[in-house]
C-alpha positions as CSV (number, residue, x, y, z in Angstrom):
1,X,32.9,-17.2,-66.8
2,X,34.1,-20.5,-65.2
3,X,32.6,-21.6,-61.9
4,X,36.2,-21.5,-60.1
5,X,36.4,-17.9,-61.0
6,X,34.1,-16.7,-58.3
7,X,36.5,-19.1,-55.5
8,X,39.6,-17.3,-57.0
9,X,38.4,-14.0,-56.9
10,X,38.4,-12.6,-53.2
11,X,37.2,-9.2,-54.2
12,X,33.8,-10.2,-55.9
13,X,31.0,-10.9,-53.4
14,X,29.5,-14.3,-54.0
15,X,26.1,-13.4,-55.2
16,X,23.9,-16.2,-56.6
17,X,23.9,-13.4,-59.7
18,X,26.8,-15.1,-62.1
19,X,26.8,-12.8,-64.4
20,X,26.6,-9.6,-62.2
21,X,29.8,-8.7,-60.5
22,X,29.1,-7.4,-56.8
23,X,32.0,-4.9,-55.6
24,X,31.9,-4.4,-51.3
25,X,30.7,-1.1,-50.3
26,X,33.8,0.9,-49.6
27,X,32.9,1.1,-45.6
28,X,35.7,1.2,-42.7
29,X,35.2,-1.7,-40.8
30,X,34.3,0.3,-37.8
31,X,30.9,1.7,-40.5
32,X,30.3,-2.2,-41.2
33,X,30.2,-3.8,-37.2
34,X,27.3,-1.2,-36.6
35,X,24.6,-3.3,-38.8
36,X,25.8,-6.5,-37.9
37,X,25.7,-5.9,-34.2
38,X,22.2,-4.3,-35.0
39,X,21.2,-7.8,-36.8
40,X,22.6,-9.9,-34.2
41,X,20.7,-7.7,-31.5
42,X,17.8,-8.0,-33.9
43,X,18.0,-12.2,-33.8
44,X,17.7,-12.4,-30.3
45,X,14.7,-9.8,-30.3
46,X,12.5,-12.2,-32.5
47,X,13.7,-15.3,-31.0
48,X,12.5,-14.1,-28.0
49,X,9.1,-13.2,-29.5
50,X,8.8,-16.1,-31.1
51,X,9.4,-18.4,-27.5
52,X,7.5,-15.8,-26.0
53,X,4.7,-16.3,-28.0
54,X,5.0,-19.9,-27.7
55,X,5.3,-19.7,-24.0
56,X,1.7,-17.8,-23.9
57,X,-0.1,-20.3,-26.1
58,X,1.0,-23.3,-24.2
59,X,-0.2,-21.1,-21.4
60,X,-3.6,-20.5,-22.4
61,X,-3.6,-24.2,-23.6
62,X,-2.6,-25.9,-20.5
63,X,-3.6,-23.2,-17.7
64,X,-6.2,-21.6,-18.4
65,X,-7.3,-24.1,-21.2
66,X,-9.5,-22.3,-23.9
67,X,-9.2,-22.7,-27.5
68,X,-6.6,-20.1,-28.4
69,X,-4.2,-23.3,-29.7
70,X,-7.2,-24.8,-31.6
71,X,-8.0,-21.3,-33.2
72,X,-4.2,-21.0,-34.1
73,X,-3.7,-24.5,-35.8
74,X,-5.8,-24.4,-39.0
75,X,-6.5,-28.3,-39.4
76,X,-7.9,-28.8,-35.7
77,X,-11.3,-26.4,-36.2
């Protein structure tokens, strides 16, 4: 199969599999916006864990200043 087949072909997903042909799931698009507004709602939750988390150890490292951020970097013990 030549490599311009896969940019021809608008009905084959573009898997990293080349010799695998990948049909969409027959969903309405209606069926298909519910997981993506899940993931997207999903991306903000752990982005805001993640600077959350952040937040709290520049916290205990600057405020209340234990060794929470030495425990958590492994080559400062």
């Amino acid at each position: 199969m030549p490599a311009s087949y896969e940019r021809e072909s608008p009905t084959i997903f573009n898997a990293p599999f080349w010799l695998v042909e990948i049909e969409p799931l027959p969903f309405s698009s209606d069926v298909r916006g519910i997981p993506k507004d899940v993931h997207i709602a999903d991306q903000y939750v752990l982005f805001a864990m993640i600077l959350g988390h952040a937040a709290i150890v520049l916290w205990h490292h600057y405020v209340r200043r234990d060794d929470v951020l030495k425990g958590m970097l492994p080559l400062v013990r």
